[in-house]
C-alpha positions as CSV (number, residue, x, y, z in Angstrom):
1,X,-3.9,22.6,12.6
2,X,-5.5,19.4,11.7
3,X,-3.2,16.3,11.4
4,X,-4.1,13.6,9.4
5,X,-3.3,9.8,10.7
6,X,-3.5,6.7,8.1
7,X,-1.6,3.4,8.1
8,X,-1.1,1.1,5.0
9,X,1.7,-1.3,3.1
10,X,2.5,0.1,0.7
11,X,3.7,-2.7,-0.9
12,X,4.5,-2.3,-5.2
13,X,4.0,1.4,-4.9
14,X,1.3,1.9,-7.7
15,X,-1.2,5.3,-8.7
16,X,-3.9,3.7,-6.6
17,X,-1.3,4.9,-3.6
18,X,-0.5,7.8,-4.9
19,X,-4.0,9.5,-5.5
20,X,-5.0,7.9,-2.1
21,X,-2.5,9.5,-0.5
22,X,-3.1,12.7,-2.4
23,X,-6.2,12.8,-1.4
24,X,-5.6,12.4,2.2
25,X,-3.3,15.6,2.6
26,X,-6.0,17.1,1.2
27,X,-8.2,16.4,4.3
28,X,-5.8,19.0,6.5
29,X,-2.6,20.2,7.4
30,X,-0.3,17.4,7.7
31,X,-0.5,14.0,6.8
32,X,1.0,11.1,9.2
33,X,1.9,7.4,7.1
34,X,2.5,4.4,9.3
35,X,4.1,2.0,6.8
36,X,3.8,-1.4,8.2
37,X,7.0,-3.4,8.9
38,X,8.0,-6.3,7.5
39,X,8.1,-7.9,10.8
40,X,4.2,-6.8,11.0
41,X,3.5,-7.8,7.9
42,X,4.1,-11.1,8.8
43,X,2.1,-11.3,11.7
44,X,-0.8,-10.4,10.0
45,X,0.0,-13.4,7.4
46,X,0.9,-10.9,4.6
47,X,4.4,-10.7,2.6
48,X,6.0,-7.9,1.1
49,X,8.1,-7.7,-2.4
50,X,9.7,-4.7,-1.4
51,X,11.1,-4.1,2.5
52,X,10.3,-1.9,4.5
53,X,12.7,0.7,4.7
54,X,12.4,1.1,0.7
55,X,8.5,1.4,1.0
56,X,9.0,4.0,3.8
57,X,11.5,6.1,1.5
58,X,9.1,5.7,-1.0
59,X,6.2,7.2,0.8
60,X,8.6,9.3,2.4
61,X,9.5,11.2,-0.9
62,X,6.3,12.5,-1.6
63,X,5.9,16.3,-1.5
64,X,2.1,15.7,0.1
65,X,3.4,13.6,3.2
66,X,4.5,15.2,5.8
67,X,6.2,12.4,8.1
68,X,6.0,8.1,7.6
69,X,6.5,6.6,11.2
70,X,6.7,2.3,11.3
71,X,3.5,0.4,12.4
72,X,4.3,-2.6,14.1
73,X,1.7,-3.8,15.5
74,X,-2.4,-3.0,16.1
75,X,-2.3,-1.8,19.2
76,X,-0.4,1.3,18.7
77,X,-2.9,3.2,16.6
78,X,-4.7,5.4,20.0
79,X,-0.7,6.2,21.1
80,X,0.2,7.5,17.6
81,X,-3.3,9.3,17.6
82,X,-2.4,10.9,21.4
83,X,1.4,11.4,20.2
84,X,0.8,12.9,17.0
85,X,-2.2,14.9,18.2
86,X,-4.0,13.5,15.1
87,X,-7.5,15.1,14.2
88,X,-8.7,12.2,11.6
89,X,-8.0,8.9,11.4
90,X,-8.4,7.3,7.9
91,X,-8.6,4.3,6.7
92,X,-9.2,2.3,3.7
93,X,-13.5,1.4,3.2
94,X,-12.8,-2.2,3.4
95,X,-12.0,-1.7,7.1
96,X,-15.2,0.1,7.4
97,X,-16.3,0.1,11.2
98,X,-13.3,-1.8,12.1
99,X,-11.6,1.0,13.8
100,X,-14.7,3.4,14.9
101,X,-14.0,2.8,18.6
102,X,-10.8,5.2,18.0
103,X,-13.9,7.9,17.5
104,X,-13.2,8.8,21.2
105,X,-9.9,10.5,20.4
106,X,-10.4,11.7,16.8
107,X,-12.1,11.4,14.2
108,X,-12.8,8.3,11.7
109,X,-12.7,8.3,8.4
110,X,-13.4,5.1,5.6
111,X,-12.5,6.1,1.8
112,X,-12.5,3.7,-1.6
113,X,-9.8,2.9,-2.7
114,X,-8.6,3.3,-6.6
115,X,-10.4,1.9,-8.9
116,X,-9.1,-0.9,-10.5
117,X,-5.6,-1.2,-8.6
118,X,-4.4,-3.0,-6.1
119,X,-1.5,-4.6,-4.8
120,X,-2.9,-7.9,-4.3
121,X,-4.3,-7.7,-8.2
122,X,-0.8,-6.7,-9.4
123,X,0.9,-9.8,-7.3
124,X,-1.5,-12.0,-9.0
125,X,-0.5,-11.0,-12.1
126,X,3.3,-10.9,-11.2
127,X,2.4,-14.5,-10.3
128,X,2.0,-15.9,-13.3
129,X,5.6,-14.6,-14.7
130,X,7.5,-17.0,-13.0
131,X,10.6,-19.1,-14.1
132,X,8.2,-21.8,-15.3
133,X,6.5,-19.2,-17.2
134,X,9.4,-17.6,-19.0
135,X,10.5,-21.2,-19.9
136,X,7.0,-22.0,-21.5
137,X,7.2,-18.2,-23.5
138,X,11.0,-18.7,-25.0
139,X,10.0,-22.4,-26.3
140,X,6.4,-20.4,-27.8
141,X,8.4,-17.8,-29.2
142,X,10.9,-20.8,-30.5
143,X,8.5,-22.4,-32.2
144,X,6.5,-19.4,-33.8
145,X,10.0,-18.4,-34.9
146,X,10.9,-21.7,-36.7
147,X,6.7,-21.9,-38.5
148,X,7.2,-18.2,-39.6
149,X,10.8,-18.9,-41.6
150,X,9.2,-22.2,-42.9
151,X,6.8,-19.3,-44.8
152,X,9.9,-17.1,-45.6
């Protein structure tokens, strides 16, 4: 049986997670998601929009993943690997080499990510509809409104 390992946020569940994830049960038998905790998150300077135990569910509910476990910290990748009797690790390509010395107890795989989606780009964009933001639309919208009944 080959067991699949990965590890990931999952924060603003998008297609970009999906088809990842698709992907990777593809590579064998089962597929393994450590979602990382809030707490985690944090120490790795990162916030989440959604918590935790909603991202897990989320990844949880998908018919192609076979179990989510909680990452918590760095250091627990080889234990999960040993625990889980994971065959291939994988990991996103912009850790590429950052996590070959786990090549002694599996195997190490880097894939691309989506295309043109990512959390971070969807948070910069959720960025910029802020209170502030709304206010500036409404009084827009206000004023478009009052130009266009001056032509009624």
């Amino acid at each position: 049986m080959i067991t699949v390992i990965t590890y990931g946020t999952f924060d603003l569940f998008h297609i970009g997670h999906l088809k990842l994830l698709q992907r990777l049960s593809e590579l064998g038998d089962k597929l393994i998601v450590g979602v990382s905790t809030d707490e985690f998150n944090s120490e790795k300077g990162k916030s989440t929009i959604i918590k935790f135990e909603d991202r897990a569910a989320i990844v949880g509910a998908l018919r192609f993943v076979d179990q989510v476990i909680p990452e918590y910290s760095w250091d627990q990748k080889p234990k999960d690997i040993k625990n889980h009797d994971a065959t291939i690790l994988v990991m996103g390509d912009d850790w590429t080499g950052k996590f070959d010395h786990y090549s002694k107890l599996c195997e190490v795989q880097y894939v691309p990510r989506t295309h043109g989606v990512s959390t971070s780009s969807l948070k910069d964009n959720l960025g910029y509809i802020n209170k502030d933001s709304v206010e500036e639309m409404k009084k827009a919208l206000d004023m478009l409104g009052k130009i266009v009944k001056k032509f009624d």
